[in-house]
N, C-alpha and C positions, 0 to 999 in steps of 0.2 A: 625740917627746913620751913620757915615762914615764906608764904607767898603774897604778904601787905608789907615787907619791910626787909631793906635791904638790894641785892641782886637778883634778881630772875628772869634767866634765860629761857626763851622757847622755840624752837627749830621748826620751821615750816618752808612749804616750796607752793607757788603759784603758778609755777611753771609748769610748762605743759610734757604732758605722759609720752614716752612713745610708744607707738601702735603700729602693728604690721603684720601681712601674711607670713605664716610660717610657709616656707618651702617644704617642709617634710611635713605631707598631708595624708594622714589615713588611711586605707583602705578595708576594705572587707569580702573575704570570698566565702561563697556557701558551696559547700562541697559534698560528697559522697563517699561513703565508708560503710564497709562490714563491721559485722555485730561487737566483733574483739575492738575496737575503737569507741570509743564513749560517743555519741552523739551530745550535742550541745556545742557552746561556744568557748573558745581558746583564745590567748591574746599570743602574740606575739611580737619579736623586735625585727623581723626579716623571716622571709622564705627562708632562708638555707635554716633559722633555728628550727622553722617549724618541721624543717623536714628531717630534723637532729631529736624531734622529741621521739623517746620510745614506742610510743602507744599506736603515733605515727604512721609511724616508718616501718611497724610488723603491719600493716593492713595489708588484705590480701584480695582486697574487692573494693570495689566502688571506684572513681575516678583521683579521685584524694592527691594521691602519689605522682598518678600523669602530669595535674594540671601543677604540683607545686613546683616540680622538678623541671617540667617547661619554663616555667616563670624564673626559676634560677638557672638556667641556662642559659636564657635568651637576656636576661634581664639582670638578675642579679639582685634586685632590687632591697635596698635596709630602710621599710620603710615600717611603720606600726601597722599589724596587721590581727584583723579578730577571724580567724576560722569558727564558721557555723555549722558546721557536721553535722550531718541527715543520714539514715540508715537507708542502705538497700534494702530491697524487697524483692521476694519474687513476684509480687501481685504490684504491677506498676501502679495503681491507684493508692494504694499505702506508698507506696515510697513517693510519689507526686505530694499524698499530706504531709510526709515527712521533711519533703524541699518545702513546700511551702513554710509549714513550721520554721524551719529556719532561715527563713527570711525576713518574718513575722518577728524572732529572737532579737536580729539585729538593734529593732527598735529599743532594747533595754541596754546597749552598747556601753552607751556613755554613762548612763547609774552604773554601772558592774565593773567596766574598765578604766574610765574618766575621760575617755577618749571618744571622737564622734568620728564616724566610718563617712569619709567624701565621697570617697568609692566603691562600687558594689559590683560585685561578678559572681552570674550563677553559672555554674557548669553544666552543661548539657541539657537543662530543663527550662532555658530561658526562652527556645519558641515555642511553650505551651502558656495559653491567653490566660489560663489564670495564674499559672506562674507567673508570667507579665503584671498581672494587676496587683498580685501581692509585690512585688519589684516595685509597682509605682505606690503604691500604698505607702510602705517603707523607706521608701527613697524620699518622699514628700514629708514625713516624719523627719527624717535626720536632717532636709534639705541638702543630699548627699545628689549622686547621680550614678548614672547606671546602661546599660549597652544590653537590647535584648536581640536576640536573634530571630531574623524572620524565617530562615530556612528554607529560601522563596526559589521555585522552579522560573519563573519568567519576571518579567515585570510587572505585568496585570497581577499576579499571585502576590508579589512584594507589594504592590501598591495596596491590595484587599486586605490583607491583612496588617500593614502600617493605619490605615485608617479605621482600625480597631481602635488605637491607642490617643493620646490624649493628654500629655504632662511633657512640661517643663525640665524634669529630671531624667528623660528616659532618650535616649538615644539608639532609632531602631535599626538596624545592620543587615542589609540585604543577602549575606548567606555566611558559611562559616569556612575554615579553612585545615588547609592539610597540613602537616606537616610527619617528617617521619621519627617514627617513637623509639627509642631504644629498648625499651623495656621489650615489645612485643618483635624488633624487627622488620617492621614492616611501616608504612606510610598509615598515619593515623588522623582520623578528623579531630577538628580543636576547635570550641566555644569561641567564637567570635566576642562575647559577652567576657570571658577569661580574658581573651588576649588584648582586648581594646581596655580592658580595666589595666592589663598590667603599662600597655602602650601609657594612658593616659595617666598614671603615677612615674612612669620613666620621663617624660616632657618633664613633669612637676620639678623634679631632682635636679632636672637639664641645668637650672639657673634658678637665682631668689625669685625671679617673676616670671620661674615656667608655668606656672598655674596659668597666667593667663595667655599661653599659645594657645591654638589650634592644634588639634592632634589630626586635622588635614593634611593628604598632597606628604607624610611620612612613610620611608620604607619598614615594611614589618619583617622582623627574620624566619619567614616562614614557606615551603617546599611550595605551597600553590594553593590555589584557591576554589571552596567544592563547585561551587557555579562561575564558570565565565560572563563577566560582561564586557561588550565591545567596547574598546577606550579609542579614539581617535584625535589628539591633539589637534585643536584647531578645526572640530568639525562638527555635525551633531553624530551621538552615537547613543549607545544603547543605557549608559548614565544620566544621560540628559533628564527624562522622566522620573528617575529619580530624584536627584538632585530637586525638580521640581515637587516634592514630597518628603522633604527634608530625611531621604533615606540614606543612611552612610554605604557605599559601596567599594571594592578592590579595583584599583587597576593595576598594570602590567606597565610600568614605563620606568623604565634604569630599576629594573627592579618590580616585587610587588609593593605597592602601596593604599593607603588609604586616600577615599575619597570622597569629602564633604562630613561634615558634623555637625548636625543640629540638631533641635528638641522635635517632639511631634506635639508641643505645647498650639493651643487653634490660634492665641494670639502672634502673630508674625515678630511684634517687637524679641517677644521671647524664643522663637526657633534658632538663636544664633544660641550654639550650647556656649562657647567660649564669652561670651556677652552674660549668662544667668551665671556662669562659676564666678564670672570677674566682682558682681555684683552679691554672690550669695556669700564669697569669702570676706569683702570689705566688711560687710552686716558682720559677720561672724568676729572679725580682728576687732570692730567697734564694739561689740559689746564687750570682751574682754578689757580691752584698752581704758573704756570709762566707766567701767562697774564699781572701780572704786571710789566714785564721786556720788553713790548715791546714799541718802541717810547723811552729806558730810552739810557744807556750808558753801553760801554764795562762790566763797573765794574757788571753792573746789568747782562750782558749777562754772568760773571761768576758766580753769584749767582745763576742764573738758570740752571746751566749747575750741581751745587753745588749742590741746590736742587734736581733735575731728581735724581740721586745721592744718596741724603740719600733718598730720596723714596722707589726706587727699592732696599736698604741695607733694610730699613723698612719692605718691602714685604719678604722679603731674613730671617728676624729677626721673624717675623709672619705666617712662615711657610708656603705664599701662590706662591712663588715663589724658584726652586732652585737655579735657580743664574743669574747672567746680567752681559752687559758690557753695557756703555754710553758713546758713541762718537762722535765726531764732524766728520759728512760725509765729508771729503773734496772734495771726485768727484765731490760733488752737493755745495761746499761752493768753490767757485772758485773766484778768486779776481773779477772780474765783479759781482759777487755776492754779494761779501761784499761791495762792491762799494756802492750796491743796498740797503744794508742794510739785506739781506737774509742770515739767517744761516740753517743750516740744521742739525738735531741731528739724531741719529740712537738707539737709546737702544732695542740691544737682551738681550730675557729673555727665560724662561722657565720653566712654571708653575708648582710645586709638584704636581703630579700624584696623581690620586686619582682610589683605585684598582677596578676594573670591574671585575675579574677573579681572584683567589685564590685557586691555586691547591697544593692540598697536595699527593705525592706519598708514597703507602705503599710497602716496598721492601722484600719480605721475602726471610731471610739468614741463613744460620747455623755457623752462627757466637757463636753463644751464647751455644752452643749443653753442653760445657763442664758445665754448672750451671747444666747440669741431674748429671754429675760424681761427682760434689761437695754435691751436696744435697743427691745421693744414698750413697755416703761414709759414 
């Protein structure tokens, strides 16, 4: 077919992409298992499959089987899932390298599965400090996040050991909880770091824009909790110091629930955790959204600019954001730039609030005195 002579048609669009969080967000648990279980990592489409795989479901040690079959219980949860499987040991410092190793694995997730783990829960090794810092190591790799357990006798002990840590991704959790096991019979402790991972993938599900809840002030389904802390609506109590030390704690009110969620990140902006996911997932649906504008042509870098666009109007329409602007940085797009082919965009935003405090003031007035004169008449 001639293309100087004649008809020639050519199909294009300048219109802009759509882009958006997925609701069904990743997770990843590092778990524990006897020898007959391969160590290494597994993918999965749901808890219930992984607890249908053979190799599984014969294990006959390590924690593996408790924490899957909690999670489908309580949960149910069909969400993408990568098991990191770590061998027992008798000699606890091999099996600690072994958690660790698998944690460290997660980082090759997305080359092996294609998939990036948001969420990460270690089982029962999560309040040991260097289990901690490999958690934050890994977690700041994926820009994923993560629930470690302080295991803390008082507050002073939860405070000492929260001010170990230091990141953005990690969310520390002032003791862990009971519930009881069927397997054994009897009431059994459960990883805080497990069950706040599986909490925080259940919000996700809740709705298209459960990502950006708070997993605050939620009932969790679970028998009670290994440390009491004092909870007093409307008073100060034994959460209070906490809370000032961005430590997540249980209370006890219609229920057990969670209490407070932030980073142990030193910048303040960043201790709201539901404020870094709101902002780490946008980053993540943008890139997606206009990767295919790059290496194309002007027209494509307006569609992308188009796109950012109705995204952040999306988020603006979804209640997860009050409002944006999206502009083309000129300080940093300077003609030597565009020479280069380099653009540089800027989009300010500013997440809807989500309330931490609600004060109600009662004023008494004698405003009203005259309803005695009307009523003795």
């Amino acid at each position: 077919m001639s293309i100087n002579r004649g008809v020639v048609v050519d199909v294009v669009s300048t219109g802009a992409r759509p882009i958006s969080v997925s609701s069904t967000i990743p997770m990843a648990l590092v778990l524990t298992a006897d020898a007959g279980v391969p160590a290494g990592m597994k993918y999965f489409d749901s808890i219930k499959d992984a607890l249908a795989d053979p190799e599984i479901s014969a294990a006959t040690g390590g924690n593996i089987l408790k924490y899957l079959q909690f999670g489908e219980d309580k949960y149910g949860l069909i969400v993408p899932l990568v098991l990191s499987i770590a061998h027992i040991d008798a000699d606890a410092a091999i099996e600690k390298s072994n958690v660790i190793g698998a944690i460290n694995a997660l980082a090759t997730a997305p080359s092996i599965f294609g998939i990036r783990p948001d969420i990460i829960g270690v089982g029962d090794w999560s309040t040991d400090i260097d289990v901690q810092n490999a958690i934050v190591a890994t977690s700041s790799k994926l820009k994923a996040r993560a629930f470690v357990d302080l295991d803390a006798t008082d507050n002073a002990d939860a405070i000492t050991k929260r001010d170990a840590l230091g990141s953005r991704r990690v969310t520390p959790v002032f003791t862990n909880l009971t519930d009881w096991n069927t397997a054994i019979n009897a009431t059994d402790e459960y990883s805080a770091s497990i069950v706040l991972a599986y909490l925080r993938a259940s919000i996700d599900g809740s709705k298209d824009i459960g990502y950006s809840y708070s997993i605050s002030n939620r009932v969790i389904p679970v028998g009670g909790v290994k440390t009491i802390r004092e909870f007093l609506a409307g008073f100060q109590d034994e959460t209070d110091p906490l809370n000032e030390k961005q430590i997540t704690s249980f209370i006890n009110y219609s229920g057990i629930r969670t209490w407070n969620y932030e980073t142990c990140d030193i910048d303040p902006i960043w201790q709201d955790a539901r404020r870094v996911r709101i902002f780490d997932l946008a980053s993540f649906a943008v890139i997606g959204g206009i990767f295919w504008a790059v290496d194309k042509d002007l027209n494509a870098l307006d569609a992308a600019s188009d796109s950012l666009r109705a995204f952040m109007a999306n988020l603006v329409g979804s209640d997860v954001m009050l409002g944006f602007n999206v502009y083309l940085d000129k300080e940093r797009t300077t003609p030597t730039a565009i020479t280069n082919g380099e653009f540089y965009f800027t989009i300010e935003a500013q997440e809807t609030p989500s309330p931490a405090l609600i004060k109600v003031t009662f004023d008494r007035v004698d405003a009203y005195s005259s309803v005695v004169y009307k009523r003795l008449a």
